[in-house]
N, C-alpha and C positions, 0 to 999 in steps of 0.2 A: 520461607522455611527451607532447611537444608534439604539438598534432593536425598540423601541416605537416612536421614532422621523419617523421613515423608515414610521411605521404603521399608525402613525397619525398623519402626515402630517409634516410639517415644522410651519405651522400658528398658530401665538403666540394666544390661545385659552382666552384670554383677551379680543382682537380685536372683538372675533365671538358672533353671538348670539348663541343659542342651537340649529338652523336649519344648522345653519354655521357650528357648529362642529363637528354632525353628520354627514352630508356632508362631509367634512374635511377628516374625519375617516372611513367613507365609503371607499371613493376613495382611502387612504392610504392604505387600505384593498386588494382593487380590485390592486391597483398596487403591492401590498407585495406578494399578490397571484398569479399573471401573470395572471388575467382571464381577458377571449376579455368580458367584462360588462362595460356598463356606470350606472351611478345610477341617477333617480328623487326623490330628496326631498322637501316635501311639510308641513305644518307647519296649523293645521287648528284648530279650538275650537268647541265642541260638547257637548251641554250643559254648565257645569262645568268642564270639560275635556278640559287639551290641548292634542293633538296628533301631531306626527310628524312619517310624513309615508316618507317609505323606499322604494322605487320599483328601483328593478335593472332588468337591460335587455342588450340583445345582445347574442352572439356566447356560451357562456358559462351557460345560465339563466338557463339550466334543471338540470345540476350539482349543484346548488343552491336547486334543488326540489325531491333531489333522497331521498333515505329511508323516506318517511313520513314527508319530509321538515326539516331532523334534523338539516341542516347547516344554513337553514332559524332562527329556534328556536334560531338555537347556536349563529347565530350574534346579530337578536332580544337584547338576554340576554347581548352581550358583549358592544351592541352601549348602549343598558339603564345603563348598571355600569361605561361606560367612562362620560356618563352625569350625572351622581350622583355623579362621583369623581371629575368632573371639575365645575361642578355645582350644587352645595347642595339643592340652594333654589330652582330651577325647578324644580315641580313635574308636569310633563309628560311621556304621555303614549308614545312605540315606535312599529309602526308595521312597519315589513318588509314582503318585496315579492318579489315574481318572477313566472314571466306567468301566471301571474290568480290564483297561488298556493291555496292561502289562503282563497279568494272568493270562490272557488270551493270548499277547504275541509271543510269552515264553511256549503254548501248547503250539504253536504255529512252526517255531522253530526246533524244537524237540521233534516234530513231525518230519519235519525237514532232513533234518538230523538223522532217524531214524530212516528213511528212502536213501541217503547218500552211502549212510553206513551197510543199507543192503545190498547196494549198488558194487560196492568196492567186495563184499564177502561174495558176490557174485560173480562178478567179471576178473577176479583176484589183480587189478589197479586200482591205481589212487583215483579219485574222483576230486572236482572242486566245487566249492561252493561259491556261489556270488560274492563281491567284496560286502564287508556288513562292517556296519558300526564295531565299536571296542563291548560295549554292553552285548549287544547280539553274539558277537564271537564266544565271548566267557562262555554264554548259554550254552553255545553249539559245545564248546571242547570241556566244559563238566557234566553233561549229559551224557557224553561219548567217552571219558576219563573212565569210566567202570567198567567197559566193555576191553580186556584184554588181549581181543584178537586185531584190535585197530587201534591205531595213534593219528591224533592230531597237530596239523601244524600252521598258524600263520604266514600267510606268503602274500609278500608287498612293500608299498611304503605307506607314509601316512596313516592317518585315521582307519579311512576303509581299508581293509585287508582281505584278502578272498583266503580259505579257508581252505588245507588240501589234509586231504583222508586218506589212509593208508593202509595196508596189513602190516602188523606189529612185527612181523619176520621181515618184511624186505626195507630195503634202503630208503631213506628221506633225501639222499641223494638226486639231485637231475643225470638223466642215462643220456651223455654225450656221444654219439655213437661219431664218429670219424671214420672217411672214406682214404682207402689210399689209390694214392694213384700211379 
């Protein structure tokens, strides 16, 4: 049998809307991987936003949430490029979870968030935050986007990026100070 037919189900991806083939591909998932998981998907619009959230559960769901959710992230990215490849025109957003993962680690970083933000309206410098995933970042700088006395910025390469806080009046500038001699 083909190993992507195994994965992503047998249903002719024609028939489905974009709830349907996440779904679809979900379960193809949870059966290619032998995990005791069922999945809910749900399909909802938030604002200008569509979403289509991914919750699995059952016997398997903490294996889904070990190292910092990386296998959560990992499917996230792999269900959003099956709908990009199967369907151009939808642009929707895809979250997935498992036992609360994701609620919790967004109150985890908003917390975070909020200590760093006090930190810099306290000592009036920037502060940084550890390098974090691209998901974790967003958290951190729309959490922190309302508060008009601080700006955020990325500082890095690659993936992880560590995260520098600022007051909204001073410079995002590095302060090169130069000695003469």
């Amino acid at each position: 049998m083909n190993f992507f037919k195994k994965i992503f189900g047998s249903d002719n991806p024609e028939n489905l809307d974009a709830r349907g083939l996440i779904e679809s591909v979900a379960k193809g998932l949870i059966k290619a991987g032998g995990f005791e998981l069922d999945v809910t998907v749900t399909q909802e619009t938030k604002g200008d936003q569509q979403y289509i959230s991914v919750e699995f559960f059952g016997k398997d769901e903490g294996l889904l949430c070990q190292k910092d959710g990386q296998i959560l992230d990992a499917l996230q990215i792999f269900l959003k490029r099956v709908l990009q490849n199967r369907m151009p025109d939808k642009d929707m957003n895809i979250v997935v979870d498992a036992a609360g993962f994701s609620e919790e680690n967004q109150k985890e970083l908003e917390a975070l968030a909020d200590r760093l933000r006090n930190a810099v309206l306290t000592r009036k410098k920037p502060v940084y935050c550890r390098a974090l995933p691209p998901k974790d970042r967003r958290i951190i700088h729309q959490y922190l986007s309302s508060d008009h006395r601080i700006r955020t910025r990325s500082i890095g390469e690659g993936t992880f990026k560590k995260i520098k806080i600022f007051l909204a009046n001073q410079s995002d500038e590095p302060n090169y100070q130069t000695s003469r001699t």
